[in-house]
Structures are given as structure tokens and as C-alpha cells.
N, C-alpha and C positions, 0 to 999 in steps of 0.2 A: 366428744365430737357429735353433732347433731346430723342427723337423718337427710336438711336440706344438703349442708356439703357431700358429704355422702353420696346423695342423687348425684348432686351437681360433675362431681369428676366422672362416676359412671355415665353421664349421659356424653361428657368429652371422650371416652372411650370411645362408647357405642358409635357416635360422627363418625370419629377418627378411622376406625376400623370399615365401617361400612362405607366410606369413601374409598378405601383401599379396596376394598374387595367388591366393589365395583367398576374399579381402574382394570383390575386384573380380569374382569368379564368382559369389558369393551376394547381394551388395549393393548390385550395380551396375548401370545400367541397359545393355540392350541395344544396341549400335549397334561402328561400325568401329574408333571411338578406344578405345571399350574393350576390343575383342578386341587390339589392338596393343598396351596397357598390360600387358593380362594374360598375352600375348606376351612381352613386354621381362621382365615378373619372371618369367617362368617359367622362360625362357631365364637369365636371370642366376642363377635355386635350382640351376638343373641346372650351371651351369657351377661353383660352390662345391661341390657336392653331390662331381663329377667329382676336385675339387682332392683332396678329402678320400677320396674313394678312393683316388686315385693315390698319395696319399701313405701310407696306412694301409693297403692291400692292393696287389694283383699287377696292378692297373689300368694302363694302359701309360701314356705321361707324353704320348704323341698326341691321349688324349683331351681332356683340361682344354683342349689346343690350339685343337680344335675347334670346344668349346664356347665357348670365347672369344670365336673368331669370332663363333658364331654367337649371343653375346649381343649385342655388338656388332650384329648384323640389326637386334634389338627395338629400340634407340632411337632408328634411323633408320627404323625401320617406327612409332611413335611421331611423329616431326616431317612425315614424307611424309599423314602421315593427316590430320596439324592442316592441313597448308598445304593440300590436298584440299579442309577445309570452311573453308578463307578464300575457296576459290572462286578464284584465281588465274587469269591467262590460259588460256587451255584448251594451246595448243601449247605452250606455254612451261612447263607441269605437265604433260603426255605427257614433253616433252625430258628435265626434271630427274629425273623418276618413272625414264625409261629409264637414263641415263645412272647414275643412283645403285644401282639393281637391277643394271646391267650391271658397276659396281664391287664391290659385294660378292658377286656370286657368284665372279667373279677370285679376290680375295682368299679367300675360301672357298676356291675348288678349289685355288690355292697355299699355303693352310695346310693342306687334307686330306693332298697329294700331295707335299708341303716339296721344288714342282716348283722349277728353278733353273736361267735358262737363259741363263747368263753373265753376262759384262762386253759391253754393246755404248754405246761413244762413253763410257766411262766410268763408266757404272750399270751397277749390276748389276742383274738383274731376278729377284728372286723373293720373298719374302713380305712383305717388310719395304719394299720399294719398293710391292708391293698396297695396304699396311695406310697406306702416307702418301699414298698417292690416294685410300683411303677415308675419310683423317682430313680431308682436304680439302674434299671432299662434304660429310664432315659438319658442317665451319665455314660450309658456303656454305647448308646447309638450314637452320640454326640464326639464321644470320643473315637470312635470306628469312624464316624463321616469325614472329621477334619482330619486325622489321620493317614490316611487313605488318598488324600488329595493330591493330584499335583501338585506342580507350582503356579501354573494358568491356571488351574480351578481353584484353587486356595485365593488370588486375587476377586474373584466374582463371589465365591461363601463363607467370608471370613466372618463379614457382618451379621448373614446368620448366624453363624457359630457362635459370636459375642451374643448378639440379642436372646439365642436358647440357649445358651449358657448363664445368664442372669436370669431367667424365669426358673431355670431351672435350680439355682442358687437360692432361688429368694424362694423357692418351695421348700429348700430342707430348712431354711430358717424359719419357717412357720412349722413345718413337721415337728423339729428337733422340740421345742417346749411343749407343744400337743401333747407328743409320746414320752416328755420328762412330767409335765406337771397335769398333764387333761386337761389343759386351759388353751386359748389361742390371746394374744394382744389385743386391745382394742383397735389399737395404732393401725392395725396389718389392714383392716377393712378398707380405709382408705388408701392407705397404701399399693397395695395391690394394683387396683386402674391407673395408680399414678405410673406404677413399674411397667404396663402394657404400652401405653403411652409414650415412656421414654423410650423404649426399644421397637415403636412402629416406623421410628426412620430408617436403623437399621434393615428393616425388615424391606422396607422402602427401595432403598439404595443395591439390596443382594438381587431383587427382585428385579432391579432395571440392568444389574450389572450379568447375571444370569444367563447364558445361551437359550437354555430351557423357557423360560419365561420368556423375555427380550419386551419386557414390559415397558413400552410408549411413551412414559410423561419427561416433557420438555419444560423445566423451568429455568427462566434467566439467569446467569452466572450473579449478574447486579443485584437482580432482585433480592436473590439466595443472600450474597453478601451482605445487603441492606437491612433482611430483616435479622441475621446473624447479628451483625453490629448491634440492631437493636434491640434485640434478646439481654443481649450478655449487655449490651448499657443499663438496659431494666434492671437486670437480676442485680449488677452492681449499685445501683442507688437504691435500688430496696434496702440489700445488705448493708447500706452506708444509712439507710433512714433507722432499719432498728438498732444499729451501732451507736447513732448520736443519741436514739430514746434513751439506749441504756445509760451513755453517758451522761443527759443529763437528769435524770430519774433517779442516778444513783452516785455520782458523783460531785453535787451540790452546784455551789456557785462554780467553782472551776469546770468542772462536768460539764455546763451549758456553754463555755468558753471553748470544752475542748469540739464539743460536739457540733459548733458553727465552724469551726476550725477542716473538724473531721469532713462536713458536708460541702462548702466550697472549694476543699483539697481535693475530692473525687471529683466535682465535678470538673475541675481545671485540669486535671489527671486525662477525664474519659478525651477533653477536647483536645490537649494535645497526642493521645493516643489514634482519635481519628486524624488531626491533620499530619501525623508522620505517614509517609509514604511506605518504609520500611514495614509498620505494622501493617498497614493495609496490603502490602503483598504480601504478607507472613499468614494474612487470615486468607487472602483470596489464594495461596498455593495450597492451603489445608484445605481450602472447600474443594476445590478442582482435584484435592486428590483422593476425598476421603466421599462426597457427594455427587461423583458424575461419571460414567462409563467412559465418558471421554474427557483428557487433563482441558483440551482447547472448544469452547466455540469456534466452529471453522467460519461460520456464517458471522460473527463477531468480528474475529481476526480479518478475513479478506476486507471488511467494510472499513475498517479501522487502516489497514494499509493503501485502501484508494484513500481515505481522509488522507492520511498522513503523505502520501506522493502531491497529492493533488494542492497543499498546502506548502511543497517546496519552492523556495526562490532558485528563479531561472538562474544566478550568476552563482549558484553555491547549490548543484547537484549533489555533488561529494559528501557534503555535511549531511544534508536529507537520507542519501542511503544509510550513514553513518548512524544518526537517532534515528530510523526507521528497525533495524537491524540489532540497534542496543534497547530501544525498548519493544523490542520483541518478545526479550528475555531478560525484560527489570530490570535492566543493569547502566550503570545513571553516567557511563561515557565511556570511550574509546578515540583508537586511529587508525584512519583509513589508508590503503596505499593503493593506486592503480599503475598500470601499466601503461607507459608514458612510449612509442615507437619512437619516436623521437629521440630520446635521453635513451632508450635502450635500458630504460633503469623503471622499478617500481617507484614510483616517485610519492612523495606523504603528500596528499590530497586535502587532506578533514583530520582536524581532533577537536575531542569532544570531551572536559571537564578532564584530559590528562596534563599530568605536569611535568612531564618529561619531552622532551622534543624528537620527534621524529626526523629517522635519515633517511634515505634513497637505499632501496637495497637492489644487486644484478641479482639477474637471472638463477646462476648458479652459488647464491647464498648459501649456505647449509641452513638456515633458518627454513628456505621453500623446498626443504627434500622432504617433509613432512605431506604434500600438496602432488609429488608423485603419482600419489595411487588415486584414480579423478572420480572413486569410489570415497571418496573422502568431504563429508559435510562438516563437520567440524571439529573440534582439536580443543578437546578438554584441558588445559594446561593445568587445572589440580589434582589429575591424577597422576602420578608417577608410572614415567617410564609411556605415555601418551606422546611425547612427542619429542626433540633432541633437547640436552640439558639448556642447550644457547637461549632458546625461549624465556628462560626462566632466570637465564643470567642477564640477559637485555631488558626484558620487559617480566619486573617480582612480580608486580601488584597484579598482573593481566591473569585472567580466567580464561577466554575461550578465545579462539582462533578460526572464522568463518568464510572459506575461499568464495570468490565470487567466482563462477565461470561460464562464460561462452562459448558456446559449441566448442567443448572440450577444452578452448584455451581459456588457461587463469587472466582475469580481465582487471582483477584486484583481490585485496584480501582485508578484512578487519579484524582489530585488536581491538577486545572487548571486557572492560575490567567488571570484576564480579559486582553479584546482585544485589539487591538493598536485603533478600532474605535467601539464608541457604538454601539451593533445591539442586536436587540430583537430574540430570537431563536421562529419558530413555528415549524408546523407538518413534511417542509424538513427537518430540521435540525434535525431533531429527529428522522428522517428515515436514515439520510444518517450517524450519530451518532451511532446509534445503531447496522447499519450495519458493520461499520469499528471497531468497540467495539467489537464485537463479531468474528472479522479476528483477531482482536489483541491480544483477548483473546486467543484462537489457538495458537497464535505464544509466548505467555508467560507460558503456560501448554507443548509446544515443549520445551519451552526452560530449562523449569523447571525438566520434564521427561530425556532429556539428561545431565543436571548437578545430576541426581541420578543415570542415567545408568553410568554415568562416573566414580563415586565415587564406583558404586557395580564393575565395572571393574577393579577398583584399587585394591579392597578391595578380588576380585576374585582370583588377579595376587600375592598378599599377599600372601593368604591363597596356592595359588599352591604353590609358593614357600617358602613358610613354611610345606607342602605336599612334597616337595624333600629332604627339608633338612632332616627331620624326618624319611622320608623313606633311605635316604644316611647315616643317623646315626645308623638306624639298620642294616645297612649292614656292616659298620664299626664295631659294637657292634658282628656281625654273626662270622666277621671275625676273629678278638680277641677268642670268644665265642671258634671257629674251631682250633686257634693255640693253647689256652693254653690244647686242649685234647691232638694234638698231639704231643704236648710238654713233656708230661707224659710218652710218646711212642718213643718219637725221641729225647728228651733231651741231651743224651750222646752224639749223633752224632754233632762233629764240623761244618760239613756244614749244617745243618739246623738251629745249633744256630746264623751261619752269617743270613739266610733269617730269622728265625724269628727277629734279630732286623733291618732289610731293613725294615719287614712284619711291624712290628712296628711305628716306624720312618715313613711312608709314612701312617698307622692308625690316627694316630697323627697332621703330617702337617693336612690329611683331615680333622679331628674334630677341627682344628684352623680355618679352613678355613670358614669350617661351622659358627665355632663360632663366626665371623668375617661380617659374610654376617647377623648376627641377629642385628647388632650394630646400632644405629640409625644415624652413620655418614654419613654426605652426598656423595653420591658412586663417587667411581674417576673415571674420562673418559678411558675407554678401550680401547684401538686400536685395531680393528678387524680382526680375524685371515686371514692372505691370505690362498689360499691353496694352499697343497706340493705336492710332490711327497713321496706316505707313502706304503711299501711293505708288504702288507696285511699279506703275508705267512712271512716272518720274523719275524712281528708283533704275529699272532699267536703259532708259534713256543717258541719265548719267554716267552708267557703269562704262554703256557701249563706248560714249565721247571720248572721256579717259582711254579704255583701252586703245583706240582709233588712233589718238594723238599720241599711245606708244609705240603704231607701228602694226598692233594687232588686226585681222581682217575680220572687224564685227559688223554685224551690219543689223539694225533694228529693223525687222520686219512688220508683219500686220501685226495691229493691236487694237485692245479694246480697254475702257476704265477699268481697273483692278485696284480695291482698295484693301488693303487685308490687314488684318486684325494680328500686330507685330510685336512680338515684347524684345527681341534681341536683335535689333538690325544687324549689328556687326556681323553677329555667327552665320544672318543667311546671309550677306554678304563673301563670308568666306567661303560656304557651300558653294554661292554661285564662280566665285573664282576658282574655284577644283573642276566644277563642271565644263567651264567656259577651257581651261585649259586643257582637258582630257578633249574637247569638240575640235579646240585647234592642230592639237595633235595627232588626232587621229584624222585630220580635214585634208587631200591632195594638196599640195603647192597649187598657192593662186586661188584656191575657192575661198568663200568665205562662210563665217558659222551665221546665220543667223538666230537674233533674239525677240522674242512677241511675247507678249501679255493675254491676257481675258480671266474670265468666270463669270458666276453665276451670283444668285443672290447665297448660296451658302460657302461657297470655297471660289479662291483665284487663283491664275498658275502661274510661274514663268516659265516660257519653254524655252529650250538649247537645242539646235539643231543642226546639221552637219553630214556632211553627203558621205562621209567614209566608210569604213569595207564594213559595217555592221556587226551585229552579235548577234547568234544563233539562239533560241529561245531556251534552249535547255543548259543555255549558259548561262544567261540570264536568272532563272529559275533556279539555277545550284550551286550556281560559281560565283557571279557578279557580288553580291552583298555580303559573301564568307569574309572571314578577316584571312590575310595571307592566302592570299589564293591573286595572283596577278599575272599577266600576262604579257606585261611589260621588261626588256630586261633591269631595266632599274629602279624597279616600281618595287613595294612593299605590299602592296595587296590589300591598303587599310582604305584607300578615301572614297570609293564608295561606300562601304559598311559604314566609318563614321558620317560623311552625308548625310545617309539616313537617319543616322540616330541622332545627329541636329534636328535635323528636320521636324522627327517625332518629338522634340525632347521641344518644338517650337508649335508641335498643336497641326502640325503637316506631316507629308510625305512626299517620298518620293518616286516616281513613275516612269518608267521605263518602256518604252517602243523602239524595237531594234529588228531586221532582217538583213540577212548577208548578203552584202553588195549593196543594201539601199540607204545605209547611215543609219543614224542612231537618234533619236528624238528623245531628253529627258525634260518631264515637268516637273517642277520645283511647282506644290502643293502647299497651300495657305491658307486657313478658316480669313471668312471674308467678314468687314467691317460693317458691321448693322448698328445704327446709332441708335433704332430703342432695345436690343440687346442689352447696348453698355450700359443704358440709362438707367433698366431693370436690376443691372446687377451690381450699380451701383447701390 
């Protein structure tokens, strides 16, 4: 082994360590265990640091000795410090404390001074007899510290335990041939920095997991994974590169056939091993468990759960909580049930890659007496005796059982079939479960509450327009009601018998029309009115005539050009007939209603006016435009409300002047007809 390798690992030591132990200076919190950790690597950069000079300058070959020792201090100044805060006997930790201090300074001052001071009874006494009473010490502190542990402190120093327990292994197998043959291996030289090296993650991970320490470094769950993957991918094609040399160096012509064979078998191997999804949670639950004080990125997770809400489709809630909830916890489908007020029943909502069908389950199923205690995040169905046998006789295949609830009431629940890799769920999983269980729940009582606001909307837009027509058939009914009196009156006369059968004939199409829109055929698409050019005062003028010649007492009053910009004549033609008939009913015998026109260059009116007992403002203002709210005893309460909402739904409004005793004035409001408006917007 030449001198450059040699350097070369020592100097990946020394990095490696003096990055560490400069984490633990900046990162770490203050106290005894960390000045001894930052001890132990310091002592081990210097003792690499030492190799590497000796071996590349005039450095003497004493030192490295030295340092050796004296790295060896750090990891029992490391186990002397943990057993310190186990708290131990107080004599019985003075003895060990002495006793183990009292051995490595020995051994120190017989490796400074390579003192040697014979054979006595057959031992020789000098460095190498120190270094295996040190090694001794330190099976007996290693074994007292893991020992001793709890079970929460055995989680945070197990890793130590492993990492000085291999230094301390790999020292009696360099001791044992020393003290059999006086020799050492050449092998061991390099060796050594390699063995520090692999047990600095260890060292790494006890150090972050730690109370004592609470050492800082935040690396990405990805990243970790990424460069795992591609560690263990290296190390496998190397291992596959000198398998094929061998094979074909040594196996001739077949050898070279096996050896192409061997090297595109691995690599088709590595690539279906990354695209299984199973493998890659198999690696990412061993890193989350073996490299990170905590199993979850929470700051991962939350981002990951706004992605995945924020990418569900509006018409399939259900499903989204469902894969939100199953890949939470790697597990590739389930079915979901909510709570249906309606059906009175849990009703199946979502499934997700199961092959069984879901039923509707009540209230008082025996399956939800597991869901009782509202202390209850989820329901392991692989351990026995977790929850009633029925689970397992309905649903084999299902692993977990995760209630949704809303302020205390169960809003649904999922059935969750197990994961692509085995994993034990503890207290994260159950915090971070519970959390997202109760966002989900939220979002399935949203979702729930707007599929009944929808339905009361529907069922609103009915009811109004079953509220028009009603109220459009008593007007129809008013009008009939008004001709056949003065039919009695006017009969004789030729020209009224023409309008009353127009008055007829157009009574008529209306209650078809009516009759028509109650039908439960699926409605035909309408083409929407454009608007015209519609002359208000010609408009009204006509209306008056017709009524006149039925007997009605209209009477057109002042007027001015009003041209207004129209897309439905008929509806405000109907408007105006609800209006004009509310004016003569509420008009004395004998008066008459009068009707006028005007506006302005941006809107035009028609007005209705009418001397009768008026309306108080605050009737106006809170009653008039309510639906059902009427004052009439056979009135319905709807045709002012709908008026207006013709009115608006025509780009108008409607306006209202009214005092008690003085009559009642309404404008019927119109955006007005500008011909280079139209022109622009044609």
C-alpha cells in the first residue's frame, strides 16, 4: 500500500472530523457532553492531521503515536460524561471516573516515553500491555452506559453505543496479534481512518438525536435519499465492474459472455429497483428512522398537503381526501365513507385501487363502536384485539381505520389498505395523522355544506319561479275577472268585441306559456335577447289605447321622447301590466291612473301614477320588494319583488315614490338608446 493512499484517506478523515467538530462549536448547545464530543473529533482531525504530516514531511513517526493515544482520551471522555448524567451511584462513579483517568494517563505516558520495563511473571510491561487495560476500561464503560439506559435514552445513544463499540472491537483486533506475534498488519494502517470514517455518521446522528447536545444540522429528507441511492448504486456497479473483470480474466471466451450478461443484468436490476415505488419507501422509512430526530419533515408534509388539496377536482372532494390521507402513510388505496344527514346513513363517498364494494353503514353499526372514544386517531387493524373482529371479517386486506371529525362529531371515516413497505406507526405518526384528519375533515363538511347550499339554491330558484308563475296567473285570472264586467257594459259595441278577443287570444297564449314552463321537459337552449332600439312613448301610448278600449281608466299624461335601449319588450311589457293594475286598484272609483314618459341622455322612465291611500316609507324600504310579504287579502306578495328583478335582469330598475294619502308614483327605469354607443360596441 503506498504512502499516497495512505495520506489520501487520512486527509478524508481529518475533513470529515473537523467539519464535525466544528458543527458541534457553532450548532450546539452548551453543556459537558458537548465539550467531550468536540473533544473526541478534535482529537481524532489532529491525530489524521499528524498521520499526514509524518508521512509527507520531516514530522517524526512519535507523533501520530501520541495523538493516537490521545484520541483514544475523547471517547472515553465521551462515555464517562453520559454515565455522569445517568446519575449513577455517586462512589461507584468517583471509583470508575478514577480508575479509567488513572489508565489512560499510564498509557499515555508509555506511549510518550515507549517506557519498557521488562518481563515480570511472564508479561511484559510496556505500551501494548497499557493499551489492553485501556481497552478493557473501555468495554466495561461502554457496557455500564448502554446498560443503564432507559428506553427514551437508549433511542438518542444507541448509535453511539454501535460507533464505540466498533472502534473499540477493531482495537482488540489490532491489539490481539501485537500481543500474539509483535507484529501489527500492514492492512490495519489504512484501515483504521477508513473505520473512523464509517462510524462518523453514527456519531453524526446520536449527536443530533441527543438532549445534551441538540446539535443543529438540517439536511433534506431528498437529498439524504438521493445521495443514498446513489452511494449504494456506486458501490453496486463497482462490485458488478470487478465481478465481470474477474469473469472475464478468468473465465475465457464464456467468462466475457458471462460478464456482459453480468453488467447489463445489474444495471437493469438498479433501474427497476429505483422505479419500484415499494423500494423507495422501503429506503425512505429506514432513513427517516435510523437518520433524523424526527420520522417527518413537517415543513415538507404541510407543503405537500396544500399541493395535494389545492390540485383536487371541485366535483370529486371525496376522492382527494381519500389519496390525500392514503398517501400520507404509502399506502396505494382505500374507501372513504361520510356522513350523509339525509340518508341518516355513512354513505361510501370514494374508493381508491379497492376491489371490493362498499356499503352504507347506520349510525349504530358495531363496526363505529371502535370511534366512541373521540380520543381515537386511528385503528391499527393489524394488531390483534385493536379493534371488534367485524373489521377484519368485512374488510381482510384493510390496515388502518382513520376517523374524520368535526367538532367532535364523526363527519366520515377511511379505510386504508396497507403500505407498499412495512412500518410500525408510533406517537409521530399519530400526531402528524391526526392533524391532517382533522384539515380533512373541514374540507369534507365544506364540501358537504355546499352540496346542500346548492340543492337549497335550486330548490329557491324553483320555488321563485313557481312564485311568478302564480303570481302571472293571477294577473291573467284579474284580467279575464276586468273584461267579462265590462263586457256586460261594452258588449254591444263592435270595437271592444275586436279587443276583447285580442284581450283573450293573448290571456290564453300566456296561461300556455305558463303551462309549459311547469312541464318537466328538458328546457330548450334560448338565444339571448340583443338589445333594440324600443320608443318608450309609442310604446306607451299603445298600451294606454288598448287598455282604454277595455274599459280601463288610463289616461296618458305629459310626455317627452324616450328612446331606450330594449332587449325583452314583452317582460317589460308585463312589468308594466302588474304595475298599471296594482295603480287601478288601489285608484278611488272614478279617478284615473295616469301614464308619462321622459329621460335624459343616459336612462328613460315610464311613470305610473295614481291618487290612492299611499305607502309609508318604511314600508317601502322593508316590506314592498320582500317576497311574500303582501298586503292584499289575495295577493301573494311576489310582483313587486319579481318586477324588479325583470326590470334589473333588463339593465333597469325600479323606483318608487309613495306618502300616505298622496298616491303612489312608480318609474319603470331604462338605459337609454345612444346610436354611437351601439355603433362602438358593435
Amino acid at each position: 500500500m503506498t504512502s499516497a493512499v495512505l495520506g489520501y484517506v487520512h486527509v478524508a478523515a481529518f475533513v470529515a472530523y473537523t467539519v464535525f467538530a466544528a458543527a458541534l462549536a457553532v450548532r450546539s448547545s452548551r453543556s459537558w457532553l458537548t465539550a467531550c464530543y468536540f473533544l473526541a473529533a478534535a482529537l481524532t482531525a489532529a491525530w489524521s492531521a499528524s498521520v499526514v504530516l509524518a508521512l509527507w514531511t520531516s514530522l517524526s513517526y512519535r507523533v501520530p503515536e501520541i495523538m493516537a493515544a490521545l484520541r483514544d482520551v475523547g471517547g472515553y471522555a465521551i462515555m464517562s460524561a453520559v454515565l455522569y448524567h445517568l446519575g449513577q451511584d455517586h462512589v461507584q462513579r468517583r471509583v470508575t471516573f478514577a480508575v479509567t483517568a488513572a489508565i489512560l494517563a499510564i498509557n499515555l505516558l508509555f506511549v510518550a516515553t515507549q517506557f519498557d520495563a521488562g518481563t515480570v511473571l511472564g508479561i511484559r510491561f510496556d505500551q501494548r500491555l497499557t493499551g489492553l487495560a485501556e481497552l478493557c476500561i473501555g468495554f466495561v464503560l461502554l457496557e455500564n452506559m448502554m446498560r443503564n439506559m432507559d428506553q427514551d435514552r437508549i433511542w438518542a445513544a444507541k448509535h453511539l453505543g454501535i460507533g464505540l463499540g466498533a472502534v473499540l472491537f477493531f482495537q482488540a483486533l489490532v491489539l490481539t496479534p501485537e500481543l500474539l506475534t509483535n507484529t501489527v498488519p500492514a492492512a490495519i494502517a489504512v484501515a483504521r481512518p477508513l473505520l473512523y470514517l464509517l462510524v462518523l455518521p453514527l456519531f453524526v446522528v446520536s449527536a443530533v438525536r441527543s438532549p445534551g447536545l441538540e446539535l443543529r444540522v438540517h439536511s433534506s429528507r431528498k437529498v439524504i435519499f438521493r445521495t443514498a441511492a446513489l452511494i449504494a448504486t456506486g458501490i453496486l456497479l463497482q462490485g458488478t465492474a470487478i465481478a465481470s473483470y474477474y469473469l472475464r480474466t478468468r473465465g475465457g471466451d464464456n467468462g466475457t459472455v458471462l460478464a456482459i450478461l453480468l453488467g447489463f443484468g445489474s444495471v437493469v436490476g438498479i433501474m427497476v429497483a429505483l422505479a419500484s415505488r415499494t423500494f423507495r419507501s422501503r429506503i425512505t422509512t429506514f432513513i427517516n428512522e435510523n437518520f433524523f430526530s424526527y420520522k417527518y419533515d413537517y415543513r415538507v408534509e404541510w407543503q405537500n398537503f396544500i399541493r395535494a388539496v389545492s390540485q383536487w377536482q371541485d366535483d370529486n372532494v371525496p376522492l382527494g381526501v381519500l389519496r390525500t390521507m392514503a398517501e400520507l402513510v404509502d399506502s396505494p388505496g382505500g374507501g372513504l365513507w361520510v356522513w350523509r344527514e339525509r340518508w341518516n346513513r355513512f354513505m361510501p363517498a370514494a374508493h381508491w385501487s379497492l376491489d371490493r364494494s362498499l356499503a352504507p353503514l347506520t349510525p349504530n353499526d358495531e363496526l363505529l363502536q371502535v370511534f366512541a372514544d373521540e380520543n381515537c386517531t386511528f385503528v391499527d387493524l393489524s394488531i390483534a384485539g385493536a379493534a371488534p373482529a367485524a373489521w377484519k371479517q368485512r374488510f381482510p386486506e384493510a390496515w388502518l381505520v382513520v376517523p374524520f371529525r368535526y367538532r367532535s362529531s364523526l363527519a366520515g371515516f377511511a379505510l386504508i389498505n396497507p403500505p407498499r413497505s412495512d412500518r410500525k406507526l408510533h406517537w409521530e405518526d399519530k400526531n402528524l395523522i391526526s392533524l391532517v384528519a382533522l384539515q380533512l375533515a373541514a374540507h369534507l363538511v365544506q364540501q358537504e355544506t355546499a352540496q346542500a347550499l346548492l340543492d337549497a339554491r335550486q330548490l329557491e330558484q324553483f320555488n321563485k319561479r313557481f312564485a311568478f308563475i302564480l303570481h302571472d296567473t293571477k294577473n291573467a285570472i284579474g284580467q279575464l275577472t276586468l273584461l267579462v264586467r265590462n263586457a256586460e257594459l261594452f258588449g254591444h259595441e263592435e270595437e271592444f268585441r275586436k279587443d276583447m278577443v285580442a284581450t283573450l287570444r293573448n290571456s290564453v297564449e300566456k296561461l300556455q306559456a305558463l303551462l309549459a314552463s311547469l312541464t318537466c321537459t328538458p328546457p330548450v337552449a334560448v338565444t339571448p335577447f340583443v338589445p333594440v332600439r324600443v320608443d318608450l312613448t309609442k310604446l306607451a301610448a299603445s298600451f294606454v289605447q288598448d287598455r282604454r278600449r277595455l274599459g280601463f281608466n288610463l289616461q296618458m299624461g305629459a310626455f317627452a321622447p324616450a328612446v331606450a335601449r330594449l332587449g325583452d319588450a314583452s317582460a317589460f311589457v308585463g312589468v308594466l301590466e302588474h304595475v298599471v293594475a296594482n295603480a287601478l286598484e288601489a285608484a278611488p272609483s272614478g279617478t284615473a291612473v295616469f301614464v308619462r314618459t321622459g329621460g335624459n341622455s343616459d336612462s328613460v322612465f315610464l311613470t305610473v301614477q295614481d291618487n290612492g291611500p299611499g305607502m309609508s316609507e318604511d314600508f317601502i324600504a322593508n316590506e314592498l320588494f320582500r317576497p311574500l310579504r303582501s298586503t292584499k287579502k289575495s295577493g301573494f306578495g311576489i310582483g313587486a319583488y319579481q318586477a324588479r328583478e325583470i326590470m334589473r335582469d333588463l339593465g333597469g330598475d325600479v323606483e318608487i315614490r309613495s306618502k300616505p294619502g298622496e298616491g303612489t308614483m312608480v318609474n319603470l327605469i331604462l338605459p337609454a338608446f345612444a346610436p354611437e354607443r351601439e355603433v362602438m360596441s358593435a
